[in-house]
N, C-alpha and C positions, 0 to 999 in steps of 0.2 A: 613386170617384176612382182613377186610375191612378197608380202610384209617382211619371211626373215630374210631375204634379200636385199632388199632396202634395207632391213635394220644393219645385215652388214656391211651393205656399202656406206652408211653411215659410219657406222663405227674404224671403216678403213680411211675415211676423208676425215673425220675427226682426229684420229690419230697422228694423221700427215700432219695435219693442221698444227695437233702439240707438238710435234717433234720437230717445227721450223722447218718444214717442206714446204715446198709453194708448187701446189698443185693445181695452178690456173691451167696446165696445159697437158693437164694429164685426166686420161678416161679410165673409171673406174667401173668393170662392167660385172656383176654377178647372174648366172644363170642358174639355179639350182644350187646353191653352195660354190659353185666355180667359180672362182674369181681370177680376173684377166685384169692385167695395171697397163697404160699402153700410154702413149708418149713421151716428153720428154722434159726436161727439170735442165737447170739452168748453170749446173754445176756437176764434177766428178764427184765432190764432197757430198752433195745431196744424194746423188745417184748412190752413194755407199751408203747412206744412210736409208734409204728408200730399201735398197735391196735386204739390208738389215734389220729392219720393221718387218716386212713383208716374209721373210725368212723365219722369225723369232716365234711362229707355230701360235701367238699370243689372239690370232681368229678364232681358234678350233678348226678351220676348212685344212680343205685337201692341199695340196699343195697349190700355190698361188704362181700363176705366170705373168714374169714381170717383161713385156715388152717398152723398156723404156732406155730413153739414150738421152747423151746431154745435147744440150740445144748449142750449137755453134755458135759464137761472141756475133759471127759475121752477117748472123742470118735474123738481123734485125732490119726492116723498114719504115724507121722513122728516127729523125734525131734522137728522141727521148729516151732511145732502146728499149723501146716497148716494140717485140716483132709479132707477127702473127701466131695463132694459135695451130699445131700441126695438126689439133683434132678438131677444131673446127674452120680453119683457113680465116679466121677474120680478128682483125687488132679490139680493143677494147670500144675505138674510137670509129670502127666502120658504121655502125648502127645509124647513130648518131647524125652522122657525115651523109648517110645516105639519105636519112628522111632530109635533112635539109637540101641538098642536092633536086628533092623532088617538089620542092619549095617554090611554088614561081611568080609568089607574091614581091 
């Protein structure tokens, strides 16, 4: 990725950020000015909100494609309803879980 790419995927993950989006599960991917928004958020609410940012032309870029859906209440595995991430398949706590796992002390 090229520095103004990075700088605006920065400036799209910042923004998420101020507008109360929670984009732990969403990939933000720019390739030359193109930017691709791809997973999913955790509400309809956000989802309007997300497509409303992304819509409001406030990048400068071409038109932005929003591959994103809301995350089903159902498609959580673990009590806490923290579920896995659809863009990277792994909970906050696998990391974690794993190294100890490999633990044989």
């Amino acid at each position: 990725m090229n520095e103004r790419d990075e700088r605006l995927r920065d400036a799209i993950t910042d923004t998420l950020t101020k507008m109360s989006i929670d984009a732990r599960n969403l990939a933000v991917e720019v390739v030359n000015g193109a930017v691709i928004v791809k997973g999913t958020v955790g509400s309809d609410d956000s989802l309007h909100r997300l497509q409303n940012v992304l819509a409001e032309g406030r990048f400068g870029t071409r038109p932005i494609a929003c591959q994103v859906g809301v995350l089903p209440t159902a498609a959580t595995d673990s009590l806490d309803g923290r579920g896995r991430s659809p863009v990277t398949g792994t909970s906050a706590d696998s990391a974690h879980e794993s190294r100890h796992q490999l633990d044989k002390s």
